[in-house]
C-alpha positions in Angstrom: -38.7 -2.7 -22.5 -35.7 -3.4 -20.5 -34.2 -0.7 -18.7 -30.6 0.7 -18.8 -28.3 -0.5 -16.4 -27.4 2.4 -13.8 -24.1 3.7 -13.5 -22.2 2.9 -10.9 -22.4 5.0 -7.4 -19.1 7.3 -7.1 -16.9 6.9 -3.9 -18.0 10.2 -2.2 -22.0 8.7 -3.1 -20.8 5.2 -1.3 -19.1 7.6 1.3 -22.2 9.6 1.8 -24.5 6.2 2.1 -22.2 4.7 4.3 -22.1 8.0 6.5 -26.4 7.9 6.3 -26.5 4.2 7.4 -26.2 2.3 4.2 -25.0 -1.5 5.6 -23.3 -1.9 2.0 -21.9 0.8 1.2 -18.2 0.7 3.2 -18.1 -3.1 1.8 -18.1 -1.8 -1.8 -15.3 1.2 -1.1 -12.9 -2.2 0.6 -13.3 -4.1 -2.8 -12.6 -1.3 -4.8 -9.6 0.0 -3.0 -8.1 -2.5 -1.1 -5.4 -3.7 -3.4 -3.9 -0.8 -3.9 -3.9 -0.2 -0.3 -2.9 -3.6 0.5 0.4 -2.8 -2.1 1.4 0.5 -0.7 1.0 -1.2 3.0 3.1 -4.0 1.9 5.6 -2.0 0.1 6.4 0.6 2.9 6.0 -2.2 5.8 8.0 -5.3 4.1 6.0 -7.3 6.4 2.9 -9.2 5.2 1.2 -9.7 8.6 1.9 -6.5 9.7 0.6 -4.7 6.0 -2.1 -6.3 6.6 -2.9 -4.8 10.0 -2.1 -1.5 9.0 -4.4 -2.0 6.5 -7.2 -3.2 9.1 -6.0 -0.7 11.1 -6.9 2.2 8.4 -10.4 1.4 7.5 -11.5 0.7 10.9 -10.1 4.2 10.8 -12.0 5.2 7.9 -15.6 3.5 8.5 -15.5 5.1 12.0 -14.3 8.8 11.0 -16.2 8.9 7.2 -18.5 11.7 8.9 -15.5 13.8 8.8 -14.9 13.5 5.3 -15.4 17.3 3.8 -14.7 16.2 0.0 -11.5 18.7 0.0 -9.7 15.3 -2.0 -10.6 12.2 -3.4 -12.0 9.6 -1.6 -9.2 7.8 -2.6 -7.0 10.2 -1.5 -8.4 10.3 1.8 -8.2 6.0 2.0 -4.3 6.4 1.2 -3.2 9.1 3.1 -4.9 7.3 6.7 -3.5 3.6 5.2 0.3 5.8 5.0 -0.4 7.0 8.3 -0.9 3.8 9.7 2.4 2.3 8.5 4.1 5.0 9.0 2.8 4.8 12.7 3.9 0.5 13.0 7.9 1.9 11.1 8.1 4.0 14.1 6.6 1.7 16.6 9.2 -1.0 14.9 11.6 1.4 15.3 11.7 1.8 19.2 11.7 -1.9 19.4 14.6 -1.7 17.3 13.4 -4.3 15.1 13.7 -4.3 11.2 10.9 -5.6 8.7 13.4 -8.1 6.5 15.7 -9.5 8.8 16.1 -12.8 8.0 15.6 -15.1 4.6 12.3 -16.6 6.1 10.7 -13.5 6.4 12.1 -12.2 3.0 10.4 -15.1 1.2 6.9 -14.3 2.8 7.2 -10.6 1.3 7.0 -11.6 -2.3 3.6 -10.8 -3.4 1.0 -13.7 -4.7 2.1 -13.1 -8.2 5.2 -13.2 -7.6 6.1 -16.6 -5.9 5.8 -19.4 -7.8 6.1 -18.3 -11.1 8.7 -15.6 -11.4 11.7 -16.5 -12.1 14.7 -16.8 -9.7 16.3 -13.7 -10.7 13.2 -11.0 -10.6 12.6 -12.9 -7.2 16.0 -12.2 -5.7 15.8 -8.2 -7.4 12.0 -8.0 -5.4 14.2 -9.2 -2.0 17.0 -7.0 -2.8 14.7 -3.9 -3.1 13.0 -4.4 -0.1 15.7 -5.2 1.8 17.6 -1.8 0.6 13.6 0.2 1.1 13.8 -1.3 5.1 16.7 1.2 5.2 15.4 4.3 5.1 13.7 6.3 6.7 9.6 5.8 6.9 9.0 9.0 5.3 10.9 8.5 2.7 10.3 5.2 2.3 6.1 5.8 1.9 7.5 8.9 -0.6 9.3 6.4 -2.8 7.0 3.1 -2.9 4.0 5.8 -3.8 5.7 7.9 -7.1 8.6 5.3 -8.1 7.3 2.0 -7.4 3.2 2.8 -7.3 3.7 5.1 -10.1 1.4 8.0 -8.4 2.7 11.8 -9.8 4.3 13.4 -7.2 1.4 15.9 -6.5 -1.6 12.9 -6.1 1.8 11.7 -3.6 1.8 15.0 -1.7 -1.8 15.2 -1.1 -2.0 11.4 -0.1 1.0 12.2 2.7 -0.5 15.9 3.5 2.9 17.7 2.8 3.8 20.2 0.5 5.2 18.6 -3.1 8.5 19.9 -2.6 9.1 17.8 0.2 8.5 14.6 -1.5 9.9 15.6 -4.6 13.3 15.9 -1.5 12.2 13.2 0.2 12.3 11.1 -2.8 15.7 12.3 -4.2 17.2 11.5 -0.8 15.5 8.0 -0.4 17.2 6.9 -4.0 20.5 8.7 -3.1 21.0 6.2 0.0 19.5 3.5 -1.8 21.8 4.2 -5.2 24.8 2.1 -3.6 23.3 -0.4 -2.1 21.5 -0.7 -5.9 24.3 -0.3 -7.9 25.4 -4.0 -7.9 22.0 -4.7 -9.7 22.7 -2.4 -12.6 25.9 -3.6 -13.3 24.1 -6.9 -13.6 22.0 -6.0 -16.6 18.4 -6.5 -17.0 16.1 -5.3 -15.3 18.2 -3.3 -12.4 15.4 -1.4 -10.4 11.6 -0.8 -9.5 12.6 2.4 -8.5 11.9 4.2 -11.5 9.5 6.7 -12.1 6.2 4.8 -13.8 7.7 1.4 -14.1 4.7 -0.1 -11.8 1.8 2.1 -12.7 -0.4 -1.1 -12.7 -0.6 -2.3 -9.4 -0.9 -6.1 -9.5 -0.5 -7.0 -5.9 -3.7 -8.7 -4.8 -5.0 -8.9 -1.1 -5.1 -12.3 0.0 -8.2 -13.9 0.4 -9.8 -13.9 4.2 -9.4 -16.9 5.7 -13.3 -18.3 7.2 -16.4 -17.1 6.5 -16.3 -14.0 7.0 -16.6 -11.6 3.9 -14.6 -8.4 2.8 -17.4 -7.4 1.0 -19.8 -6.3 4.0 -20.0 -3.2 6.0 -17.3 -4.6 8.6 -14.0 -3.2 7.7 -12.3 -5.7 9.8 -12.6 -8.0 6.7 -9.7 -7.2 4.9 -7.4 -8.5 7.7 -8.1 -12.0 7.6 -5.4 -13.0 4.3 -2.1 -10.6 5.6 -1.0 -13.1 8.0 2.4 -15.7 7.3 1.1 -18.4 5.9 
């Protein structure tokens, strides 16, 4: 008699085997999480190569500090809040070199994500370049407030604890990100259609795929690293 498939091992179990010495166990947290990390990188950055190293960037993080992990949030929680902290980290890095993440119409066209080159059409393309372009202008905090609860679709409390601040201040940080984006937006509404992602819930599903690693080497082992190799400019 065949037996019953098990059910899967939770994140805080593949935490808890990584922490113990489980090889596999990291690998299987990156493929479970990494597109939505890679999206919220890509959104608050507007850069793919450098989304992709703050991605990199957070789960070294993350496999070397999991023994810290005391289970006060979710697991998922905790892989957000260090992936924020990374970007936020590169905006203000950016900032001192007084460089800006869409600059130019070159670098615009490499932020569209994988589903959305080739077969979108023209206009939803020139709304996604518009959007970012208008995001690059605020402020990284409330830039990582907005692309989690109006274009990620998270509630403003998972948002809080993912950012470590109270909800209040997103729930501010939020109103004053879409009050300086509102006239640089505006010309889109008068447009019809589709005028904004920046609504509450439009993008719950998070469709943004990392690319995939360029080599041999695989995202699904123990070596966080792995998830760096598809971010760059092709």
């Amino acid at each position: 008699m065949a037996s019953e498939p098990s059910e899967p091992l939770s994140d805080s179990d593949l935490l808890a085997r990584h922490v113990a010495g489980e090889p596999d166990a990291f690998g299987e947290l990156v493929r479970r999480h990494r597109d939505r990390l890679w999206a919220v990188a890509l959104r608050t950055l507007g850069d793919r190569e450098e989304a992709a190293d703050a991605v990199q960037d957070a789960l070294v993080s993350a496999f070397r500090a999991a023994h810290t992990f005391r289970g006060q949030s979710a697991v998922t929680t905790w892989l957000h809040r260090i992936t924020v902290n990374a970007c936020l980290d590169r905006v203000r890095k950016a900032a001192t070199r007084k460089t800006s993440p869409v600059d130019d119409t070159e670098r615009l066209e490499q932020l569209l994500e994988p589903h959305e080159s080739a077969e979108a059409p023209a206009e939803r393309q020139d709304l996604h370049r518009e959007l970012l372009a208008a995001l690059g202008t605020l402020p990284a905090e409330q830039r990582a407030a907005l692309v989690l609860v109006d274009m990620q679709g998270y509630p403003v409390a998972e948002a809080a604890r993912i950012l470590d601040v109270p909800t209040g201040t997103v729930k501010s940080r939020c109103a004053r990100g879409r009050a300086r984006l509102a006239p640089l937006l505006v010309h889109l509404r008068s447009e019809g259609g589709e005028a904004s992602e920046l609504s509450p819930g439009r993008n719950r599903t998070q469709r943004a795929s990392v690319p995939p690693a360029s080599g041999p080497s695989d995202t699904g082992t123990s070596d966080p690293a792995g998830v760096k190799g598809g971010g760059g400019r092709t």
